[in-house]
C-alpha positions as CSV (number, residue, x, y, z in Angstrom):
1,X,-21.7,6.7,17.8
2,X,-22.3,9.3,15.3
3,X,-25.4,10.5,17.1
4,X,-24.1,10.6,20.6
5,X,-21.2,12.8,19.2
6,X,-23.4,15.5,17.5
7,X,-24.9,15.8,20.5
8,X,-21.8,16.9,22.1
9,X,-21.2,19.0,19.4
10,X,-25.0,21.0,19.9
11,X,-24.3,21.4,23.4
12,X,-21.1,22.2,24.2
13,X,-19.1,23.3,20.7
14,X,-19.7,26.8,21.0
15,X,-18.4,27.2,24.4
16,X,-15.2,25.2,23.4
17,X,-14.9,27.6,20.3
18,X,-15.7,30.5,23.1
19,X,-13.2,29.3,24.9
20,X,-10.1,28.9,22.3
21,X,-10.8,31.9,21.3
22,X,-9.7,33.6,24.9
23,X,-6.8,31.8,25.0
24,X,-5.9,32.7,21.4
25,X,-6.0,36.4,23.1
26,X,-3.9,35.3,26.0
27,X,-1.5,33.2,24.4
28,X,-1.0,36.1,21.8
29,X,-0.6,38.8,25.0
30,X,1.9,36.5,26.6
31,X,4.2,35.8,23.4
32,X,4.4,39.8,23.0
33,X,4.7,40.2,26.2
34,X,7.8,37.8,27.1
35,X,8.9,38.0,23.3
36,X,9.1,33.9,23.2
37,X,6.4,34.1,20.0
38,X,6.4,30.1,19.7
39,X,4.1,30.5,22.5
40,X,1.3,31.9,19.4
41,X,1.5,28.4,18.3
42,X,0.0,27.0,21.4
43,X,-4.0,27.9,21.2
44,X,-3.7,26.0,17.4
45,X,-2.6,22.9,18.8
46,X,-6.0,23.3,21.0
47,X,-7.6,24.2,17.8
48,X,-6.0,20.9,16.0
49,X,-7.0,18.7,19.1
50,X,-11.0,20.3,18.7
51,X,-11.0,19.3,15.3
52,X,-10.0,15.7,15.8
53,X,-11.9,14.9,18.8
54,X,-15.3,16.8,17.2
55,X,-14.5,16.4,13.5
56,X,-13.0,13.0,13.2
57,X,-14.3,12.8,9.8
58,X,-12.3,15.3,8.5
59,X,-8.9,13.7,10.8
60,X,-9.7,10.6,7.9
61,X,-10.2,12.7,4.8
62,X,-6.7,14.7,5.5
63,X,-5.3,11.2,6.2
64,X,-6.3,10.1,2.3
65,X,-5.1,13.8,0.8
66,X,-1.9,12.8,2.6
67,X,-1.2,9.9,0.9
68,X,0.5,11.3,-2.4
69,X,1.7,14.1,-0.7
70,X,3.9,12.4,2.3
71,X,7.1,12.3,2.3
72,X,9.9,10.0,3.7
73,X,11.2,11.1,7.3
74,X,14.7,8.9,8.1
75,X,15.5,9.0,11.8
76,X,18.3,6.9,11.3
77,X,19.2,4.2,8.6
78,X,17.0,1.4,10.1
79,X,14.1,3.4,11.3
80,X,11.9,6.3,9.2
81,X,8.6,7.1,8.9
82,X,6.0,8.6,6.0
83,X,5.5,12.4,7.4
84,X,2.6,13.4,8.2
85,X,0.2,10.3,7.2
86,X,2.4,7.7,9.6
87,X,1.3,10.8,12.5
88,X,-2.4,10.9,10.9
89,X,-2.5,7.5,10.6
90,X,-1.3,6.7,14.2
91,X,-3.5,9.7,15.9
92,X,-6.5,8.3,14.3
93,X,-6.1,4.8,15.0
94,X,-6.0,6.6,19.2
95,X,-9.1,8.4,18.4
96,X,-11.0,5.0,17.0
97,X,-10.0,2.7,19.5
98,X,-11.3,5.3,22.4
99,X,-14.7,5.6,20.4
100,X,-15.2,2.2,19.9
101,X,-14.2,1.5,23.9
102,X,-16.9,4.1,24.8
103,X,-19.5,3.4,22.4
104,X,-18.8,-0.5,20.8
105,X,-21.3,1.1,18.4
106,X,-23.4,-2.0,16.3
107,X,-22.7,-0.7,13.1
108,X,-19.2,-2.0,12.9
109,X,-20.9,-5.7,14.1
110,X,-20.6,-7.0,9.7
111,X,-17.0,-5.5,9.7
112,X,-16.1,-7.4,13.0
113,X,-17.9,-10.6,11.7
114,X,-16.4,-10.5,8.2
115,X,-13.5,-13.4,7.2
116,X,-11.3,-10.5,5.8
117,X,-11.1,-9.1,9.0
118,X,-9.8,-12.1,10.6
119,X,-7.8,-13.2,8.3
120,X,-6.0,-9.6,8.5
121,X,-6.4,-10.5,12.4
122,X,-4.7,-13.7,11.6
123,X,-2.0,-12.6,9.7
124,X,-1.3,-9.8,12.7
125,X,-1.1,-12.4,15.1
126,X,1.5,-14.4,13.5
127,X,3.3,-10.9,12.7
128,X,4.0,-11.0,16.8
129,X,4.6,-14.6,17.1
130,X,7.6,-14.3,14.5
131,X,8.7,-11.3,16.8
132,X,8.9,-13.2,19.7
133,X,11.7,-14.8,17.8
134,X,13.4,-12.6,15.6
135,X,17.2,-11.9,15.3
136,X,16.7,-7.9,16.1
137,X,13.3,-7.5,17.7
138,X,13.1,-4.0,17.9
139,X,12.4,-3.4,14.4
140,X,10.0,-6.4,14.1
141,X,8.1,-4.3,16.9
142,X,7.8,-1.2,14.8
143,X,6.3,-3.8,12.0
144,X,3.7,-5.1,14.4
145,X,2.6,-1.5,15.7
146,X,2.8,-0.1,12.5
147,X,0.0,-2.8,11.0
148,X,-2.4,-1.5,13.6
149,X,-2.6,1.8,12.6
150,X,-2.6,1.1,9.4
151,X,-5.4,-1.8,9.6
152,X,-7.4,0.5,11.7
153,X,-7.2,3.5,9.7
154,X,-6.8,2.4,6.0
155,X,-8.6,-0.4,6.5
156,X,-11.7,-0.4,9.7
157,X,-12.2,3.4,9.2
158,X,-12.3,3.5,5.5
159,X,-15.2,1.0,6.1
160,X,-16.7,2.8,8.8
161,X,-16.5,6.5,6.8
162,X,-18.3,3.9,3.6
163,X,-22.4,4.0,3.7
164,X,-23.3,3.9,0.2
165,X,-21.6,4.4,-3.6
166,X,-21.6,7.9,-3.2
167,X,-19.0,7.7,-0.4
168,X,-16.9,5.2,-2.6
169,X,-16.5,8.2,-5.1
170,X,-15.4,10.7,-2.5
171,X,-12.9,8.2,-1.6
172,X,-11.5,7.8,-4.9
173,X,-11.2,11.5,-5.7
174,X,-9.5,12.3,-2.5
175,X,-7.2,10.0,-3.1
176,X,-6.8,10.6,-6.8
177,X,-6.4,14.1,-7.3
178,X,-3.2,14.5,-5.1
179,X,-1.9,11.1,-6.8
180,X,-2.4,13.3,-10.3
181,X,-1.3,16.4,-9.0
182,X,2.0,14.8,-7.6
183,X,2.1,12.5,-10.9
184,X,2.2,15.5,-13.1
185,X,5.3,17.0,-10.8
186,X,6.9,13.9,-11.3
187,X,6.5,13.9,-14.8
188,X,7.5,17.1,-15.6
189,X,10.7,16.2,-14.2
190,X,10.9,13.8,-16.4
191,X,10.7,15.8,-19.6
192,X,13.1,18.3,-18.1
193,X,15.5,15.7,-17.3
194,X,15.4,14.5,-21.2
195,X,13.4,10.7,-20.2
196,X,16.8,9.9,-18.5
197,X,16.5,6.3,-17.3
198,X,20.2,6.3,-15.2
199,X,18.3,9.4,-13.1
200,X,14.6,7.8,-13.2
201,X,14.6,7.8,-9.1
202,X,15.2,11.1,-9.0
203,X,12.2,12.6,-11.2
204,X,10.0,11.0,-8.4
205,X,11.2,12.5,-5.4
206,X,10.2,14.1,-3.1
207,X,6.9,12.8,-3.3
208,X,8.0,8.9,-3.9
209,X,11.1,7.0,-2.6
210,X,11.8,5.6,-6.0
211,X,10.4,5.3,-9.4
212,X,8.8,1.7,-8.1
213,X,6.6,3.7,-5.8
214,X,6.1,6.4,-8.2
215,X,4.9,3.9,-10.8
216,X,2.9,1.8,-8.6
217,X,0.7,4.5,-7.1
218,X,-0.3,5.1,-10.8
219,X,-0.9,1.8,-11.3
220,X,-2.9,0.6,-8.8
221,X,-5.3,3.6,-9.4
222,X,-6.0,3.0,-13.1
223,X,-8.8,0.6,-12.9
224,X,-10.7,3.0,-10.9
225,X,-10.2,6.0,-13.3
226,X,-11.0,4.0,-16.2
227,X,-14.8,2.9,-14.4
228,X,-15.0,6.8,-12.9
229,X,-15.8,7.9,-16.5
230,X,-19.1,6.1,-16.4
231,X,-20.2,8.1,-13.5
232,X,-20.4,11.1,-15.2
233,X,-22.8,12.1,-18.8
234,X,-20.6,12.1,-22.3
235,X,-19.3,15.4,-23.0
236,X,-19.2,16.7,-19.3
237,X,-15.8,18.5,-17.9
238,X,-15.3,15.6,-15.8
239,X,-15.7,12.8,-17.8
240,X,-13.2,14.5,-20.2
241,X,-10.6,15.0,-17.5
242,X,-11.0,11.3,-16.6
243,X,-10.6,10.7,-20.1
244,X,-7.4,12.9,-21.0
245,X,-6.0,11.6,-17.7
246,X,-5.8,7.4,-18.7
247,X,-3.4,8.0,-21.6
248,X,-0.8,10.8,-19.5
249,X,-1.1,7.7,-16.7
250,X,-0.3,5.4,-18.8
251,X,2.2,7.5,-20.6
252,X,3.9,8.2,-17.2
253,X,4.1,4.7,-16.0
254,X,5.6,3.9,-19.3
255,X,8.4,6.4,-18.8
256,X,9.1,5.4,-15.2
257,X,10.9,2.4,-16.8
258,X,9.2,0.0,-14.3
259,X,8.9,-3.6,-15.5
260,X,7.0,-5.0,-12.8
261,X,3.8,-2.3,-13.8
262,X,4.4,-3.3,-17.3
263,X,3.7,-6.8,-16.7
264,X,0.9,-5.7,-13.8
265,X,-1.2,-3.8,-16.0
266,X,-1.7,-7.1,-18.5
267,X,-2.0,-9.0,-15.0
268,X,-5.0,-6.5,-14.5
269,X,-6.6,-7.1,-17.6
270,X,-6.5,-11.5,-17.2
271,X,-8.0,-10.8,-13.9
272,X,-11.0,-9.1,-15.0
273,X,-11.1,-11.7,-18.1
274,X,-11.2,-14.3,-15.8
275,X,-13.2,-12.6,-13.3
276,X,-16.2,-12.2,-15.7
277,X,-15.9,-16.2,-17.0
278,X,-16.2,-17.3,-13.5
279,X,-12.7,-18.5,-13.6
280,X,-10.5,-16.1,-11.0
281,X,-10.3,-18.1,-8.1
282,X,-9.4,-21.3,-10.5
283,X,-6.3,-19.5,-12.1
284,X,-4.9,-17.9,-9.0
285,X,-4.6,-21.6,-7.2
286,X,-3.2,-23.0,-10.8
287,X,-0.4,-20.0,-10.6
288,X,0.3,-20.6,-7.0
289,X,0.5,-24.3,-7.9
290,X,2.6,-23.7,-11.7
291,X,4.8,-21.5,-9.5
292,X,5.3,-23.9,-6.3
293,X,6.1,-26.5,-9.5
294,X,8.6,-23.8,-10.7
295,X,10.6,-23.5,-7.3
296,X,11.3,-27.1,-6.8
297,X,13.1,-26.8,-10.2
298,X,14.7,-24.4,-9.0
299,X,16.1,-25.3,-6.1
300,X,16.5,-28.9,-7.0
301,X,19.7,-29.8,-7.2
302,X,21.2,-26.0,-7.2
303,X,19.6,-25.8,-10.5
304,X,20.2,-21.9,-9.9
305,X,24.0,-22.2,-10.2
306,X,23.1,-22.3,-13.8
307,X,21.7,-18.8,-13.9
308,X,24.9,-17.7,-12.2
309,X,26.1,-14.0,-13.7
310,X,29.9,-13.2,-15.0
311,X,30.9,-10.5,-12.2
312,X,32.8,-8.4,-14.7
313,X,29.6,-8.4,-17.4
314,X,26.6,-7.8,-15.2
315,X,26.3,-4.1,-15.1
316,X,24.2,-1.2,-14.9
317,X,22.8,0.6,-17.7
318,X,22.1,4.2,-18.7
319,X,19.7,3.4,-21.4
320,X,16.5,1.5,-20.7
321,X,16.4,-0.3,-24.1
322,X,20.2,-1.7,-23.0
323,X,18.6,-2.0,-19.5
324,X,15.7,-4.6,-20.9
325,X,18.4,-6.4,-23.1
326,X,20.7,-7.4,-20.7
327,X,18.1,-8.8,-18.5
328,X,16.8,-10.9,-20.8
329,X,20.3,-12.4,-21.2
330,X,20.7,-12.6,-17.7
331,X,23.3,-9.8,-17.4
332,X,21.8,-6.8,-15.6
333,X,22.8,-6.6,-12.1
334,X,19.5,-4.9,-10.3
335,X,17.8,-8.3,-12.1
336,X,20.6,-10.4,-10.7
337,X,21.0,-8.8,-7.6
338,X,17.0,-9.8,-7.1
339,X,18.0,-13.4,-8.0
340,X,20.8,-13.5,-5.3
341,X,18.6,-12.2,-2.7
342,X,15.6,-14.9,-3.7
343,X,18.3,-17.7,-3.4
344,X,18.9,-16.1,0.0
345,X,15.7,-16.5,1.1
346,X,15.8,-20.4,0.1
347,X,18.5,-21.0,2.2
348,X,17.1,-19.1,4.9
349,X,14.2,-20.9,5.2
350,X,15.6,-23.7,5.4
351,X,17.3,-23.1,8.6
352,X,13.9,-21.1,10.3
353,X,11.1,-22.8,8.3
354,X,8.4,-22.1,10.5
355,X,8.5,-18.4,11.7
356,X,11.3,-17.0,9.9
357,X,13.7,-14.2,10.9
358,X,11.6,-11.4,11.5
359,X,9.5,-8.6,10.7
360,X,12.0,-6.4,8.8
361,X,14.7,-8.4,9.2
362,X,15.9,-9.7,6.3
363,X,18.2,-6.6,4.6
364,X,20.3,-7.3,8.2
365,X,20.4,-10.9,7.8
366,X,20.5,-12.5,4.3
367,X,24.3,-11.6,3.6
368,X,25.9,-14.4,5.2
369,X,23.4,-16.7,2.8
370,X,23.7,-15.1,-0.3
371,X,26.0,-17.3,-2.8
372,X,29.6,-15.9,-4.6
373,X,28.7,-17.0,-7.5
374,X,25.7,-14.4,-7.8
375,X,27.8,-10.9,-6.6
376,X,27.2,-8.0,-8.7
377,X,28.3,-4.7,-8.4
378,X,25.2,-3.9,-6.4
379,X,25.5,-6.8,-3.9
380,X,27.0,-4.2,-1.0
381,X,23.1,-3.1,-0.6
382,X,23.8,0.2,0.8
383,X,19.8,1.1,0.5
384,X,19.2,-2.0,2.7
385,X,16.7,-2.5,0.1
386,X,14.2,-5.7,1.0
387,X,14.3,-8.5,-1.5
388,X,12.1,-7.8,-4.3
389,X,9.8,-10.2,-3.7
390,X,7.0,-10.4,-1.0
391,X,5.6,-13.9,-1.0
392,X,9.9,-14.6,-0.4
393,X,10.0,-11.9,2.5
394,X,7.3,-13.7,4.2
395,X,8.7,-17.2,4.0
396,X,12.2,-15.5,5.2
397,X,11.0,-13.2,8.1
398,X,7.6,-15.3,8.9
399,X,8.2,-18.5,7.6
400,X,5.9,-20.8,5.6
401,X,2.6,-20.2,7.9
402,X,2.7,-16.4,7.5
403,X,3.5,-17.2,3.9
404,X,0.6,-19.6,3.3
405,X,-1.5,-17.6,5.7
406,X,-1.2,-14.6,3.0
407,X,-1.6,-16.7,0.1
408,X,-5.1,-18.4,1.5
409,X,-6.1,-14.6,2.4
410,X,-5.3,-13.4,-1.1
411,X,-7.4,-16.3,-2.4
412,X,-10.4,-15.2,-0.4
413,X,-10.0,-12.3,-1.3
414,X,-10.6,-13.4,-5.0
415,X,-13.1,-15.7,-4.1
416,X,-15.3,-12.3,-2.5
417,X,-15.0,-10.3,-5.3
418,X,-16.1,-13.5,-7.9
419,X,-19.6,-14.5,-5.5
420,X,-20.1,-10.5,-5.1
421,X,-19.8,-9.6,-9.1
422,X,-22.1,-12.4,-10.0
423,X,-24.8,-11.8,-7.4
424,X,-27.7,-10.7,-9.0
425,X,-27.9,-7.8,-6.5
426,X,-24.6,-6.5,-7.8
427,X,-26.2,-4.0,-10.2
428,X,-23.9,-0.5,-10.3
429,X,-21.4,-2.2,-8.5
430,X,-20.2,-4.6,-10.7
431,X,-17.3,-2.0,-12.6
432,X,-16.0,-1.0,-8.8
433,X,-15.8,-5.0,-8.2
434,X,-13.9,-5.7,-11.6
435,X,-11.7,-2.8,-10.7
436,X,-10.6,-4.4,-7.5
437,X,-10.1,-7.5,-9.3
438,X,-7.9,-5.2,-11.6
439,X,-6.2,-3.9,-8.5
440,X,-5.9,-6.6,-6.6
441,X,-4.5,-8.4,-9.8
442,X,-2.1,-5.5,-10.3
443,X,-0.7,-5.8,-6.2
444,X,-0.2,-9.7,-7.1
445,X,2.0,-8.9,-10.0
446,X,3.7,-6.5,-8.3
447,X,4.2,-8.7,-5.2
448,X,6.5,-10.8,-7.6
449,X,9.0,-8.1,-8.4
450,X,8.4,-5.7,-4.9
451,X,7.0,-5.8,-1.3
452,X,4.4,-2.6,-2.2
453,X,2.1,-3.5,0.9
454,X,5.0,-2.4,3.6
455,X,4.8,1.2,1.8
456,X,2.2,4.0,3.0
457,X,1.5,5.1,-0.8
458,X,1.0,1.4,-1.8
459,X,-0.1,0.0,1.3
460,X,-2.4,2.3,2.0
461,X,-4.6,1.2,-0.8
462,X,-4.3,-2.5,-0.2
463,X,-6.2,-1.6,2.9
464,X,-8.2,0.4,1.3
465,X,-9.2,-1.6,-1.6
466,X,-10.4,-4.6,1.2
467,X,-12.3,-2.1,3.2
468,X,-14.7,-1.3,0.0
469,X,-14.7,-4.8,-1.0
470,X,-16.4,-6.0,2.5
471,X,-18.9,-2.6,2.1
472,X,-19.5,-4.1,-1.4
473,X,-20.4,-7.1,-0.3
474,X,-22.3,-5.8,2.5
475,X,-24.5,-3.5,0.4
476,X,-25.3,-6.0,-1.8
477,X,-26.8,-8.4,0.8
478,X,-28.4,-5.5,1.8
479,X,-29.9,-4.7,-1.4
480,X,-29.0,-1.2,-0.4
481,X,-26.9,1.4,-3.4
């Protein structure tokens, strides 16, 4: 594919260039002319349509430098969209699927062939079938469409763009230095705002939704920094950038007052422990099973009435230290809010089991389930925030096979990076694999608390993450670095 497009490129590129160049002319005479200067905007459309259509590479590199710096676009309170990398995102996902129409070129034959990519395949499929029945289908569509482009882009692309380490590290930096850049804005909001925790959402605009996002992004990109040091000699500019920038990461996740990244980042750390002992497919089926084993006691015989909150003590705090007390004693309302929406879910499922509610549809639907006995002061949900858990917003909107169809894909996922780390190919690649087991360790964590993987900044790297993992594996089998 690439070859049959530089050879459009030799013959015909300069008369295109030739040619956008005349109409710049024009364009510019007319605009004068009839005094209607929007017209001068014209000829760069052309220009941006050349650029995609010849230069596709460069479409995908100014879809990762977008990442960090998008920004949330609300069209109305039940549909937005992540300006401009939902547009990038979208555009390139037109441009791939053409190609691949034209050319079905053979290199992609390992991706199309790879148990990742059906299981993602899977998981899409099921998407639609729970759409077919939802309670408001219209916004379960905009789910379904949405995973295409961001499968096909994030995910197919990224593997496509991937032929040896060397590509891996432009990847990472593309994606890093925005995510630092836009971390250090964030952060010096925080110091200007006195390490308020009552205005923490705030320091992490515009850049990030909500200090979840903010802290998240961070997160998920340690591991990688951490290993991106050994690319480069002791001493060297770079390496001492990489350095400097691991303790002002985790300084700034610290002061983003998430918990969920607190517990993540030790989730990170068992995962490469158990990664390297062989054991990280054996303790992600015991936790699935010791937290199956913890739900039945939980729902058995409204065992959660007994974590029931006092309305008139479960409050919101100012101060993060008050903020960590009071859930620990149950009486923090975001913490109770959560538990109220989880019980929700329960009773949800039991009334759709199989294919839930929905794409999206739970923040319309799970009032008339939640239980009295659990209202805070932040039970009205004005946000129509999701409910803080993603393994519980698949069993509520896509029932138990989308849920156990995500929970055997995570497993496989573990089970790839284990076989590929101790393959006595691995060689240089064995610190990218333990950093996806860091990763993907960190996104399980996080799944517990927050549904990351329905946000572009978070998403995005899920995708991302999967698409090296399969060129890891591939390269390996190869025997080719």
């Amino acid at each position: 594919m690439t070859g049959l497009i530089q050879n459009l490129k030799t013959t015909k590129e300069k008369n295109i260039l030739n040619s956008l160049l005349f109409l710049f002319i024009l364009f510019l005479i007319s605009a004068i002319q009839l005094e209607k200067y929007w017209i001068i905007a014209l000829p760069f459309f052309f220009i941006f349509l050349f650029i995609v259509l010849y230069h596709y590479r460069f479409l995908y590199w100014l879809l990762l430098l977008s990442i960090a710096f998008s920004i949330t676009l609300d069209f109305n309170k039940k549909l937005s969209t992540d300006f401009p990398t939902e547009f990038i995102s979208i555009g390139l996902t037109a441009i791939f699927w053409i190609m691949w129409l034209v050319y079905k070129p053979k290199f992609l034959t390992y991706l199309w062939n790879h148990k990742i990519f059906w299981g993602l395949f899977a998981m899409w499929v099921w998407s639609i079938i729970a759409t077919i029945q939802a309670v408001h289908i219209l916004i379960s569509v905009k789910y379904v469409a949405a995973k295409v482009w961001y499968i096909t882009s994030f995910f197919i692309f990224t593997y496509y763009m991937i032929r040896s380490l060397a590509d891996i590290k432009k990847i990472f930096w593309i994606i890093y230095i925005p995510v630092l850049i836009t971390a250090l804005f964030s952060f010096l909001r925080t110091i200007m705002g006195g390490f308020s925790f009552e205005f923490t959402n705030q320091y992490s605009l515009p850049f990030y939704d909500n200090h979840v996002i903010y802290a998240t992004t961070m997160t998920l990109l340690l591991p990688f920094v951490y290993i991106a040091r050994k690319w480069y000699p002791k001493g060297s500019l770079t390496r001492t950038l990489l350095n400097l920038s691991i303790p002002f990461l985790l300084i700034a996740i610290y002061f983003s007052y998430t918990r969920a990244c607190y517990l993540a980042l030790i989730g990170g750390l068992a995962f490469v422990f158990l990664l390297k002992i062989r054991k990280l497919v054996l303790g992600y089926i015991l936790a699935v099973l010791v937290v199956t084993g913890a739900l039945f006691v939980f729902s058995d015989d409204y065992f959660y009435l007994r974590l029931a909150p006092d309305y008139n003590t479960t409050v919101m705090h100012d101060e993060f230290k008050d903020h960590l007390i009071s859930t620990f004693y149950g009486k923090d309302a975001s913490s109770m809010e959560r538990l109220n929406m989880w019980i929700s879910v329960f009773r949800m499922y039991q009334e759709r089991p199989i294919a839930g509610y929905g794409p999206n549809n739970f923040p319309n639907t799970y009032k008339p389930y939640s239980v009295m006995y659990f209202k805070t002061w932040v039970s009205d949900n004005t946000l129509n925030l999701s409910c803080h858990n993603y393994f519980w917003l698949l069993l509520c909107e896509q029932g138990l096979v989308g849920l156990f169809l995500f929970i055997v894909f995570l497993g496989f996922v573990l089970y790839i990076i284990q076989k590929t780390y101790h393959n006595k190919q691995s060689g240089d690649m064995r610190p990218l694999l333990a950093a996806l087991a860091a990763s993907i360790g960190i996104f399980i964590v996080i799944l517990f608390f927050n549904d990351i993987i329905e946000t572009s900044k978070n998403g995005s790297l899920f995708f991302i993450y999967l698409a090296i993992l399969v060129k890891l594996q591939q390269l390996t089998e190869e025997n080719v670095y």
